[in-house]
TIDRENMI-238207 format. One record per residue (C-alpha): y, x, z; residue in three letters. Coordinates in steps of 0.05 Angstrom, whole numbers, padded with zeros to 5 digits, always signed. Example, Ala and Ser with C-alpha at 12.3 -4.5 7.8 and 13.67 -1.06 7.14 Angstrom:
-00090+00246+00156ALA -00021+00273+00143SER 
END
This chain:
-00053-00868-00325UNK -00032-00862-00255UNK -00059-00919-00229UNK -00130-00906-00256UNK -00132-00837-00220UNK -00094-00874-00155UNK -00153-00921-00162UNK -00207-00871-00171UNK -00188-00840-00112UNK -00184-00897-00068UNK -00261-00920-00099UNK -00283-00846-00083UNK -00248-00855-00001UNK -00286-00928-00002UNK -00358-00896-00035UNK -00344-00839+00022UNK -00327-00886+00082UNK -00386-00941+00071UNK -00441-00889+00054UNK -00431-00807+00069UNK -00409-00829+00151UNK -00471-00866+00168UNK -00512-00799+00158UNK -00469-00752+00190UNK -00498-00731+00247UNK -00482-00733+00322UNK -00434-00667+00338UNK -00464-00661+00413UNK -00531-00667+00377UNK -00575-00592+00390UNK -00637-00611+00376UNK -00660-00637+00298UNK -00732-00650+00270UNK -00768-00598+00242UNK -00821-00585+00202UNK -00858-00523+00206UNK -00811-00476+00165UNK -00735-00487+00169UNK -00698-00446+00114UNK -00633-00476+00131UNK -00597-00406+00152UNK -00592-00364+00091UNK -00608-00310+00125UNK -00659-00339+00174UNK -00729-00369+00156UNK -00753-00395+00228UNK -00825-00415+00232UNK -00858-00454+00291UNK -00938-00428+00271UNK -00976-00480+00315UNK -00983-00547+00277UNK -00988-00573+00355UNK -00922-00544+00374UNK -00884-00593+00316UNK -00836-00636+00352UNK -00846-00615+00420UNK -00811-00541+00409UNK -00744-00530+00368UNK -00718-00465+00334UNK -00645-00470+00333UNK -00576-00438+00316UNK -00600-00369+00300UNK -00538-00320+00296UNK -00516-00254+00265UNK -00480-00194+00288UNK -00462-00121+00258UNK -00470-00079+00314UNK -00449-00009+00286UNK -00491+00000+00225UNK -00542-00050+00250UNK -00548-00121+00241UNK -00575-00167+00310UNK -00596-00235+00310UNK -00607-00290+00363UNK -00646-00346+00362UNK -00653-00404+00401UNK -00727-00436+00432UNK -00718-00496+00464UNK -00772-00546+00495UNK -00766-00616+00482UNK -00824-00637+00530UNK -00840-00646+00600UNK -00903-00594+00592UNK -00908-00528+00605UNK -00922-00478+00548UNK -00941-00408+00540UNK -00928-00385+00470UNK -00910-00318+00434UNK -00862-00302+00389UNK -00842-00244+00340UNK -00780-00221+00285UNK -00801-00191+00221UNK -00731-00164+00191UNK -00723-00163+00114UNK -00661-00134+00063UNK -00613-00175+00028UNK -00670-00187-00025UNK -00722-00214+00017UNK -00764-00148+00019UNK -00805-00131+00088UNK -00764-00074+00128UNK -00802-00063+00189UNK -00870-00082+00189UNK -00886-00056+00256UNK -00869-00125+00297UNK -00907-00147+00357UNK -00923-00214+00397UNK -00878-00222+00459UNK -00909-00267+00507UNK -00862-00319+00546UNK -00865-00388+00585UNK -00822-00446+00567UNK -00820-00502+00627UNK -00803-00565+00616UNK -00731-00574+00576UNK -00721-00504+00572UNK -00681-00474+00526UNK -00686-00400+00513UNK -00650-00347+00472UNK -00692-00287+00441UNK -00650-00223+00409UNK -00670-00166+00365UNK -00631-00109+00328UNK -00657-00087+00263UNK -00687-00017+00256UNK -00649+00003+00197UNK -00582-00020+00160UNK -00606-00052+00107UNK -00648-00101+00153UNK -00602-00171+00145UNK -00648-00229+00150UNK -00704-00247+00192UNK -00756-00293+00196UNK -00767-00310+00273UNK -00837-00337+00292UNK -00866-00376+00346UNK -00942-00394+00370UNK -00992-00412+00410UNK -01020-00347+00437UNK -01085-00334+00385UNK -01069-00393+00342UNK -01119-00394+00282UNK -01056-00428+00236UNK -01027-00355+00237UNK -01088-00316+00223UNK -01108-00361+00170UNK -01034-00352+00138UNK -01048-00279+00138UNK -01111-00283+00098UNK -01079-00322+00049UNK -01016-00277+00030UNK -01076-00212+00026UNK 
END
């Protein structure tokens, strides 16, 4: 009975070694593609909300502190271009069951140059803001307005 579980095992290290490696992905690797709406941080939903912007701007490694009662996040805007681009960007903060918290966000206006990689903060107004969902645009970008009308 040994030997069937030695040779299990040594199948399983073989299965592992010939097919899980070859996906891994680089460790010095920043950047990944993205489609419009990465939910890949639990407590994150990070939305690029210009179709054009796909590929040519990344949202990466947002980040989570407890400063005092309050939680702040970081998140990460990085150009992958050579262009220039003026976009805006906003947090919306939500509770531990998904539920709006502060309503009240604005549009920030900023420049990315080419490769730039910028970081964006913002404390939560009240404890129980966790999560966040993190937003970038072109500045008046119809895609956004047109998402609006369709949660009403």
């Amino acid at each position: 009975m040994n030997f069937f579980k030695l040779l299990a095992m040594v199948c399983a290290i073989g299965f592992v070694m010939m097919n899980g490696c070859s996906s891994m992905p680089d460790s010095n690797q920043r950047t990944v593609p993205q489609s419009m709406i990465d939910t890949s941080n639990p407590r994150a939903k990070l939305i690029v909300g210009s179709k054009k912007l796909v590929n040519k701007i990344v949202l990466l490694d947002p980040r989570f502190r407890v400063l005092g009662q309050m939680t702040q996040a970081e998140v990460t805007v990085q150009n992958l271009t050579d262009d220039r681009y003026t976009l805006e960007y906003k947090y919306d903060w939500e509770d531990s069951q998904g539920f709006s918290v502060d309503s009240r966000s604005m549009w920030h206006r900023f420049t990315l140059t080419a490769r730039q990689t910028q970081r964006f903060q913002s404390t939560g107004k009240t404890p129980e803001a966790v999560n966040i969902i993190f937003t970038i645009r072109l500045p008046d970008d119809a895609f956004i307005e047109m998402y609006k009308q369709e949660e009403k």
